[in-house]
C-alpha positions as CSV (number, residue, x, y, z in Angstrom):
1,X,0.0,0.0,0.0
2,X,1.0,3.5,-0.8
3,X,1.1,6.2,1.7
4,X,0.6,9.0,-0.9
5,X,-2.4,7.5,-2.8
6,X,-4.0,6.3,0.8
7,X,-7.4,8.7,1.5
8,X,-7.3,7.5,5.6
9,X,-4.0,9.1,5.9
10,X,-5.6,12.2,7.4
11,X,-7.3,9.7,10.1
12,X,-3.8,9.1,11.6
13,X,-2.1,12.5,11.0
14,X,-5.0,15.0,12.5
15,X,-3.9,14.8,16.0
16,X,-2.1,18.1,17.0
17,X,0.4,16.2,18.6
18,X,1.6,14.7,15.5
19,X,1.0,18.4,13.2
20,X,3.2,20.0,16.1
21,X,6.2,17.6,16.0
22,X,9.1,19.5,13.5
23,X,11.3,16.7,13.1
24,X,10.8,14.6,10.0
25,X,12.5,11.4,11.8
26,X,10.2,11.9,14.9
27,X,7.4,12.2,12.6
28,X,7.6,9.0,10.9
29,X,8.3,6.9,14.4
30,X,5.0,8.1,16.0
31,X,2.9,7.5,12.6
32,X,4.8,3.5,12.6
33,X,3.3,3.3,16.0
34,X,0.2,4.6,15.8
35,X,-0.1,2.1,12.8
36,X,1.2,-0.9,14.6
37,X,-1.1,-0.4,17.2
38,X,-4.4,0.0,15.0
39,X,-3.3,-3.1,13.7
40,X,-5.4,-2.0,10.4
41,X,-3.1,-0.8,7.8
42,X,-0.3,-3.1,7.0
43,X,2.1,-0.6,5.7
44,X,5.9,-1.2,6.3
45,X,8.7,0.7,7.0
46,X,10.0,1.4,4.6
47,X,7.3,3.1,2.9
48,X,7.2,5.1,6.0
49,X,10.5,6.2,5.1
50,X,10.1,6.8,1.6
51,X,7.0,9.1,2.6
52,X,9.0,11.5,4.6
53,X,12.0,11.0,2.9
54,X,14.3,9.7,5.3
55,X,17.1,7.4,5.8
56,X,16.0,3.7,7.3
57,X,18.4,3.5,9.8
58,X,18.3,6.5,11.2
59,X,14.6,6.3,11.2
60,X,14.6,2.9,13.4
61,X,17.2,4.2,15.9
62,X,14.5,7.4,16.4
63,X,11.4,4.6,16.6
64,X,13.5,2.8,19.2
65,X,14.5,5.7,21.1
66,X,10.8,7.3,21.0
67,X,9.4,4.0,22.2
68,X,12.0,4.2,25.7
69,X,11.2,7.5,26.2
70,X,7.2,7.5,26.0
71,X,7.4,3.7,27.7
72,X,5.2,2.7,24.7
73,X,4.4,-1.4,24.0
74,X,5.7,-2.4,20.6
75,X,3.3,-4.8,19.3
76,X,5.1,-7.5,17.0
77,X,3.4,-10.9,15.7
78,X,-0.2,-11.6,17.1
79,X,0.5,-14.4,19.7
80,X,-1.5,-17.4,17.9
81,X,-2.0,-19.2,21.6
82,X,-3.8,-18.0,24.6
83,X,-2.8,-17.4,28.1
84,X,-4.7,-20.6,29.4
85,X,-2.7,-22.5,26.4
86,X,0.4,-21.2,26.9
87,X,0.4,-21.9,30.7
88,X,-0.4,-25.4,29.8
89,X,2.3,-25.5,26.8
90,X,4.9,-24.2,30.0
91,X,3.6,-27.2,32.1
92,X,4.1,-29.7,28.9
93,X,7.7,-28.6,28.6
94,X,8.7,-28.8,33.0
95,X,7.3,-31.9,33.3
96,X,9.1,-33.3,30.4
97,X,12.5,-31.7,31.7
98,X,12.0,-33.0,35.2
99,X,11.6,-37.0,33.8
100,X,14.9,-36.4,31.5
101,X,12.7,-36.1,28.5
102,X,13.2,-32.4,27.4
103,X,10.7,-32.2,24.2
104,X,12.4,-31.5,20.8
105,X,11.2,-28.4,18.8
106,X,9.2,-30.8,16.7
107,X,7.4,-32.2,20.2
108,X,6.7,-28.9,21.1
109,X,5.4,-27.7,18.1
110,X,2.4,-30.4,17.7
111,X,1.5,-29.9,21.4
112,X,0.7,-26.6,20.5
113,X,-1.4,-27.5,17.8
114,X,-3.2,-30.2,19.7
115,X,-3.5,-27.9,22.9
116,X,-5.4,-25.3,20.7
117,X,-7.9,-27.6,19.0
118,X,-8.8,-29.4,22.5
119,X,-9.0,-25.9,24.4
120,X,-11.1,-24.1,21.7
121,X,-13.6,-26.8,20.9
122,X,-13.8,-27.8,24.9
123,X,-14.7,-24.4,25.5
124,X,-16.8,-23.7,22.1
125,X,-15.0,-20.9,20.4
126,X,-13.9,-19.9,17.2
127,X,-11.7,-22.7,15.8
128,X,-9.5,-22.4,13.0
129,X,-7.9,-25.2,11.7
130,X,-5.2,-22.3,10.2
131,X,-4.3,-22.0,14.0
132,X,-2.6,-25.0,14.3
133,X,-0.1,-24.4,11.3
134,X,2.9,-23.5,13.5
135,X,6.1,-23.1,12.3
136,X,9.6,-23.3,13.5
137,X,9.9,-19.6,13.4
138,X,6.9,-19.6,16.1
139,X,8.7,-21.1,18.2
140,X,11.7,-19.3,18.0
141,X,9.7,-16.2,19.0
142,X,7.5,-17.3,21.7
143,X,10.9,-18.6,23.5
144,X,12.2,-15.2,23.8
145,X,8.8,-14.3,25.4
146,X,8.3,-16.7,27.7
147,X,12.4,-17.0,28.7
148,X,12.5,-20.3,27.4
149,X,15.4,-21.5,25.5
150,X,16.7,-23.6,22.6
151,X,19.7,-25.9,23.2
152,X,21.8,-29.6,23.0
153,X,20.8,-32.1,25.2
154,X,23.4,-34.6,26.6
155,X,22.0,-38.1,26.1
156,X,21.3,-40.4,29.4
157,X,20.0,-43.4,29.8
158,X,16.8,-44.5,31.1
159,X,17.4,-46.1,33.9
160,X,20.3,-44.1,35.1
161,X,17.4,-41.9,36.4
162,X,17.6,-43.1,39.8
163,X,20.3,-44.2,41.9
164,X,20.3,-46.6,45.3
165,X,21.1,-44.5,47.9
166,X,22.1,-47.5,49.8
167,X,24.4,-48.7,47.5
168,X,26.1,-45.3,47.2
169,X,26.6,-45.1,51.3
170,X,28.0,-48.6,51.2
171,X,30.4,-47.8,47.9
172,X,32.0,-44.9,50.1
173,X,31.9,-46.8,53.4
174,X,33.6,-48.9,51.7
175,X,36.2,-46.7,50.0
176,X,37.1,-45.3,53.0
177,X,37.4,-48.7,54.6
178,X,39.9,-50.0,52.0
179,X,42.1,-46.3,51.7
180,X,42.7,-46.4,55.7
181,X,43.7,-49.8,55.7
182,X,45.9,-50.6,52.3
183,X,46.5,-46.4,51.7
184,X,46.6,-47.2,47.8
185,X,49.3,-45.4,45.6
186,X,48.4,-43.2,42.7
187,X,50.3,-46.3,40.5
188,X,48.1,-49.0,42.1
189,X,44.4,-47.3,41.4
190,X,43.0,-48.4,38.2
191,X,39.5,-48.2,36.5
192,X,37.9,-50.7,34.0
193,X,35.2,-50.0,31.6
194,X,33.9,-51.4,27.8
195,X,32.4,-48.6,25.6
196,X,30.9,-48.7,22.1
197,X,33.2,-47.3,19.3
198,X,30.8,-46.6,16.4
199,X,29.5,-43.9,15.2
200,X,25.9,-43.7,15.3
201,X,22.9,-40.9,14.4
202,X,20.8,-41.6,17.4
203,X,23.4,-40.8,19.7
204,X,23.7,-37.2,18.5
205,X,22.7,-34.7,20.2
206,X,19.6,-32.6,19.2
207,X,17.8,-29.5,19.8
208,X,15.5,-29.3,22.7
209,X,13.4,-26.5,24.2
210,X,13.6,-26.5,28.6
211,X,13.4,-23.4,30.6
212,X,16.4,-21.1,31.6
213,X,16.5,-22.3,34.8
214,X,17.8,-25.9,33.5
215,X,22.1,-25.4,32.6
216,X,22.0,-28.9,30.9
217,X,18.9,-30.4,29.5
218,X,18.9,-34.0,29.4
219,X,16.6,-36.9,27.1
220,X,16.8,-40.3,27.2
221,X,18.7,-42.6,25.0
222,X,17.7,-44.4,22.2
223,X,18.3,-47.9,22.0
224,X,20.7,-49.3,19.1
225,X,22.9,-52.0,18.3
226,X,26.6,-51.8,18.1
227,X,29.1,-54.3,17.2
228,X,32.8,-52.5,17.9
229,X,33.6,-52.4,21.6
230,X,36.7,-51.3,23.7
231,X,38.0,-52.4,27.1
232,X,39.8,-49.2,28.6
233,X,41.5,-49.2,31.7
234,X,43.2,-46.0,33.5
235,X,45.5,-45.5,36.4
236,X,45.3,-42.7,38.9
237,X,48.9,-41.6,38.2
238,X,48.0,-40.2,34.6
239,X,49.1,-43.8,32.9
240,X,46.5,-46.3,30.5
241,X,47.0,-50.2,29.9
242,X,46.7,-51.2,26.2
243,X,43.5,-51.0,24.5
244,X,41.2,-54.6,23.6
245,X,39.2,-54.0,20.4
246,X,36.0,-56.4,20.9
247,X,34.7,-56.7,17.3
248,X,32.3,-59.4,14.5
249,X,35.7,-59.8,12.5
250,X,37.4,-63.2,12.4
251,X,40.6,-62.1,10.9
252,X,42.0,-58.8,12.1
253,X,44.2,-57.0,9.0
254,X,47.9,-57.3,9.4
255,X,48.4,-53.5,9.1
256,X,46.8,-53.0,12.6
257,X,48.7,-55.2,14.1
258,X,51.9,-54.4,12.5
259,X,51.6,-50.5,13.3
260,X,53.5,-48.7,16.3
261,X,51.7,-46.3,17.6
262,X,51.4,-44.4,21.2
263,X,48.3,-46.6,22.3
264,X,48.7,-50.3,21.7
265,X,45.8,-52.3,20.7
266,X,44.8,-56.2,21.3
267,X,42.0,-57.4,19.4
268,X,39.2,-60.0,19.6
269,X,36.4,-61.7,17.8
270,X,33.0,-62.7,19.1
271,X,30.0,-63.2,17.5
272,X,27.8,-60.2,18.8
273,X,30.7,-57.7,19.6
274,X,30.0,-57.3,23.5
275,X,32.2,-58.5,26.2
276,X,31.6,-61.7,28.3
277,X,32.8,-63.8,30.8
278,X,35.9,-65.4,29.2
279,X,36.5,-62.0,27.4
280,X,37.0,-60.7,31.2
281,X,39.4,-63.4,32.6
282,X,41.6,-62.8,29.8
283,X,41.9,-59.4,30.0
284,X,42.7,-59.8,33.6
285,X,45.2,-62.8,33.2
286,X,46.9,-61.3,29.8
287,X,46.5,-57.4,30.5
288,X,46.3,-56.3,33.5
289,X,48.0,-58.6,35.8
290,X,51.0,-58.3,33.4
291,X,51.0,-54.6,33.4
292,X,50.6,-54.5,37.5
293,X,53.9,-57.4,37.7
294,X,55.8,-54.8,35.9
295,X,54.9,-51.3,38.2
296,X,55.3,-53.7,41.2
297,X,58.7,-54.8,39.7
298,X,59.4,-51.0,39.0
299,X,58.2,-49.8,42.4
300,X,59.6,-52.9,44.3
301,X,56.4,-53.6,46.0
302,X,53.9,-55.9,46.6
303,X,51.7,-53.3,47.4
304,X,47.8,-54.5,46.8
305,X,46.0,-52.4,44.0
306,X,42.5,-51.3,43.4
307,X,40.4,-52.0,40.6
308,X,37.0,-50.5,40.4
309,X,34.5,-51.1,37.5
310,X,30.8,-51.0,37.0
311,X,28.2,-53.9,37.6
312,X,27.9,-55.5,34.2
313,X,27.2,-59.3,34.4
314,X,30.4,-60.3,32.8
315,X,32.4,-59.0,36.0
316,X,30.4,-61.1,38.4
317,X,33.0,-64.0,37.5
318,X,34.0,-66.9,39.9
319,X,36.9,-67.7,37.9
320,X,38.2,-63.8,37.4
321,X,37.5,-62.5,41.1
322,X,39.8,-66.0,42.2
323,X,42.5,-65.0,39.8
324,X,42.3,-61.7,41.3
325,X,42.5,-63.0,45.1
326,X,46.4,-64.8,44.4
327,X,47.1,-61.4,42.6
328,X,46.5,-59.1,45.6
329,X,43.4,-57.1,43.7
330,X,40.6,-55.7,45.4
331,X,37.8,-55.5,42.9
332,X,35.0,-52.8,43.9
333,X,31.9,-52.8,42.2
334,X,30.3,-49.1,41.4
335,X,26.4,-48.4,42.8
336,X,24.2,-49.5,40.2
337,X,23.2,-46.9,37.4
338,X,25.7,-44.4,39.2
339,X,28.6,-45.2,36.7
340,X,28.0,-41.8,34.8
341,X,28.9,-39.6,38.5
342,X,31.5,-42.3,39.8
343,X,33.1,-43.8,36.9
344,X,36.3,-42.0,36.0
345,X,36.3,-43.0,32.5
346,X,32.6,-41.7,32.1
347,X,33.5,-39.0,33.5
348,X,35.3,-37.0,30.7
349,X,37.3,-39.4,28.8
350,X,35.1,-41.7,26.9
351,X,33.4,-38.4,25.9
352,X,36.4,-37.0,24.5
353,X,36.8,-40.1,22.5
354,X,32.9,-40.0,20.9
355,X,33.2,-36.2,19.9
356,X,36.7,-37.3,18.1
357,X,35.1,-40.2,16.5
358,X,32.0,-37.7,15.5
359,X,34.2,-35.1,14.1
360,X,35.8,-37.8,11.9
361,X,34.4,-39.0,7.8
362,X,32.4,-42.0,8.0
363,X,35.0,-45.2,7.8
364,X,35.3,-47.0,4.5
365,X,36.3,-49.8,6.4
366,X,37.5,-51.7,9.6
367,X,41.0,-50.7,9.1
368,X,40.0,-46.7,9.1
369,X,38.0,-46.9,11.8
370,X,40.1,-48.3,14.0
371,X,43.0,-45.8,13.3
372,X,40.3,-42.9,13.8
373,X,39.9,-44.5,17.3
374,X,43.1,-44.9,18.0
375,X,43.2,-41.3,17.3
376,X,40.8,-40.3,19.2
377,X,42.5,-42.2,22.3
378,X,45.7,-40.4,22.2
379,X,43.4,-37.7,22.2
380,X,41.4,-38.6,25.1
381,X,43.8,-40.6,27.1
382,X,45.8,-38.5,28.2
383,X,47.9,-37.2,31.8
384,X,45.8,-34.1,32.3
385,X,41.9,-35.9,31.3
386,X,42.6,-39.0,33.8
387,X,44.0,-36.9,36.9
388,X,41.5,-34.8,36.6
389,X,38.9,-37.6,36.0
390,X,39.8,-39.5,39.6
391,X,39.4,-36.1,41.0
392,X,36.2,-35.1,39.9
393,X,34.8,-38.8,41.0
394,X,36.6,-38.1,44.6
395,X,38.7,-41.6,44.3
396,X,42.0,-40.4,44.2
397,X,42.3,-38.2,46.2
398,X,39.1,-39.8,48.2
399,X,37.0,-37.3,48.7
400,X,33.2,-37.9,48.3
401,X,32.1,-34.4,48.4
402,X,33.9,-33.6,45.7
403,X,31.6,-36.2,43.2
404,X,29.7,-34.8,40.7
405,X,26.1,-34.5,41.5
406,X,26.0,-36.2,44.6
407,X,24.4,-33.6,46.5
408,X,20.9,-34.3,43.9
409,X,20.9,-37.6,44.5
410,X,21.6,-37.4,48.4
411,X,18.2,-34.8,48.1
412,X,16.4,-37.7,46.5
413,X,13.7,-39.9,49.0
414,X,13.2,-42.0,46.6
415,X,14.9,-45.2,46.6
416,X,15.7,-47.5,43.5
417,X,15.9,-51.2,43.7
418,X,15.9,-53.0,40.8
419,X,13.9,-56.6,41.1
420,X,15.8,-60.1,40.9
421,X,19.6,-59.2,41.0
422,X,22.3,-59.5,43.7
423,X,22.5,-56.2,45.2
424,X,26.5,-56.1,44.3
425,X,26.5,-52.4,43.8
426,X,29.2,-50.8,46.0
427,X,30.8,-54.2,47.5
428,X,33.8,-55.7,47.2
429,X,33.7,-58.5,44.8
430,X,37.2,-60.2,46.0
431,X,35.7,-61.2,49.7
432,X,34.7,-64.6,50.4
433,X,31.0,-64.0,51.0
434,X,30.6,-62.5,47.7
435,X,32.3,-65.0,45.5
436,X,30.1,-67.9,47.6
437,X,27.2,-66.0,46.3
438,X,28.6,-66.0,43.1
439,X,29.4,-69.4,42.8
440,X,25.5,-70.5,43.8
441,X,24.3,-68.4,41.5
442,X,26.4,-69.9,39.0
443,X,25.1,-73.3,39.9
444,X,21.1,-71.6,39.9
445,X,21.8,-70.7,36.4
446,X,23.7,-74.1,34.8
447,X,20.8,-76.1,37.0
448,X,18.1,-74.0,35.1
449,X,20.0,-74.2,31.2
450,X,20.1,-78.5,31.6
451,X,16.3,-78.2,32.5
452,X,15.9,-76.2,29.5
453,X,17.4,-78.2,27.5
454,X,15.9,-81.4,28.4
455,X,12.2,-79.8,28.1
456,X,13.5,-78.9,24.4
């Protein structure tokens, strides 16, 4: 629409505050308002300008400036949802944020559209089915409004919602326990832990909409099959023990094996790419009882050491927690679901390694990926990450208040206890009474594969 050819003009121009004002810039700012808040004409700016013949720039710093000074409301977009629909949209996203779920813009967006069709036809006004065709630039905008923001969500798991508080008080009654008895040397405190290696789309992060109040919004993961694995294993003092590739392949290319490189890698074959039982007593009897021979060699000392890992069922091992027993190795198992706040190597350095692998081309083949996570460990393990790692889990030095998070779950009253497992979750698995358990469960379990069998 033209401003000179428009016959209402006069309608907005009669006022004698307006015929008074001199200025040609003030002029145009108070007739933009007035038009903005008829809501009537849709004329834009830069017509505005073009009328009174001044510069656009100059013209929006004076519109600005007017609306400070005369504490007028700029009216932008018409909001599209109501106050009693927006309060409920707010609820939508808290509740979401408070069960780990933060919505994703998408989410968000056909919530709105269902919360206006259910509002206005419960309460029997005007529906429009153009209403709920919201777009992404909606949202966007009534963000800003309601201080509600747009970010990356770090993936968790499901059930590493809720942690045992009992099993967290006996994990550091127990570390404190062990400490004032053996005092442990940076050299002779280690942590064990298999990851998943691939690269994988569901494990990206993605946009999700929480409040401002929430620093890290969080969503639970996806479930999805992998079938390359690593065993890692760290010391206090700064130092790793070679790397065990668990992978599908039954013959490992020569040039992997055959390369020198800073982290040294042992490979394996099984058929679904996960460790198990005999995966774990080799480690232990090839790795890491060799690697501890030598520092106690080094150090000359027998001094007992420490190994701490989390409470998958391949570590509940008769054979392995024996083996460790002649050795002089305290095994402590982590609470359950509480590996992500206690665990050094989840604490840091595995996630060093993913955003290495996820910065990285998609492999060709076995051989490129591997060297891309080698990579990526010389990256990740290294003297500064795995210090500060033990520190922030308040193993070495011990130190429970310093553990991430702990304060949230000591608020919780809540207690989770998962149903028809050995409660193993901070015990020592080297004691007596725990590998007699062990050992019967064991038995339960071959007992209940023969009857199987002979049903078949």
């Amino acid at each position: 629409m033209n401003l000179k050819n428009n016959t209402d003009l006069s309608k907005y121009v009669s006022s004698s505050e307006f015929r008074n004002m001199k200025d040609k810039l003030e002029k145009a700012a108070r007739l933009s308002i007035i038009l903005e808040n008829e809501k009537k004409l849709k004329i834009k700016d830069s017509e505005i300008c073009k009328y009174f013949g001044v510069k656009q720039n100059s013209f929006l710093y004076r519109k600005k400036k007017y609306l400070k000074e005369k504490n007028v409301k700029k009216v932008g977009r018409p909001a599209k949802l109501l106050e009693n629909e927006e309060e409920l949209l707010k609820k939508f996203i808290l509740k979401k944020c408070e069960q780990n779920k933060s919505p994703t813009i998408r989410e968000v967006v056909c919530k709105a559209n269902r919360i206006i069709k259910k509002n206005r036809l419960k309460n029997l006004q005007n529906y429009n089915p153009e209403d709920c065709i919201l777009s992404h630039q909606w949202i966007y905008s009534w963000s800003k409004r309601n201080k509600i923001k747009l970010g990356n969500s770090s993936q968790i798991e499901k059930k590493r919602i809720e942690v045992s508080q009992i099993e967290v008080n006996r994990y550091w009654g127990l570390m404190k326990v062990l400490f004032e008895k053996y005092h442990y040397p940076p050299e002779f405190i280690f942590n064990m832990d298999e990851t998943p290696i691939c690269n994988d789309s569901n494990r990206l992060s993605m946009k999700v909409v929480c409040p401002n109040s929430i620093q890290k919004p969080k969503r639970n993961l996806e479930k999805s099959s992998f079938h390359i694995s690593a065993v890692c294993c760290v010391s206090s003092d700064g130092s790793s023990l070679p790397t065990l590739i668990i992978s599908k392949l039954k013959t490992i290319p020569s040039k992997l094996i055959l390369q020198n490189h800073l982290v040294q890698l042992d490979f394996v074959q099984t058929n679904s790419g996960f460790i198990d039982k005999d995966i774990y007593y080799l480690w232990m009897l090839k790795t890491f009882i060799p690697f501890l021979e030598k520092t106690r060699n080094r150090l000359n000392s027998n001094h007992p050491a420490l190994l701490t890992l989390d409470g998958h069922k391949s570590h509940f091992d008769v054979r392995t927690c024996e083996l460790a027993i002649k050795h002089g190795i305290d095994i402590v198992c982590f609470p359950a679901n509480g590996t992500h706040i206690y665990q050094p190597l989840d604490c840091g350095i595995f996630c060093s390694l993913k955003n290495h692998l996820k910065r990285q081309d998609i492999p060709k083949s076995f051989t490129h990926f591997v060297t891309n996570a080698r990579d990526g460990m010389q990256v990740a393990f290294t003297f500064k990450n795995i210090i500060s790692a033990f520190k922030h889990t308040g193993i070495y030095p011990l130190n429970p208040e310093k553990t991430g998070f702990s304060l949230e779950i000591n608020n919780k009253s809540s207690v989770y206890t998962p149903s028809k497992r050995i409660h193993l979750g901070g015990t020592l698995l080297t004691q007596p009474e725990i590998v007699e358990k062990l050992k019967q469960r064991e038995e339960k379990q071959t007992k209940k594969r023969i009857r199987h069998n002979q049903d078949n």
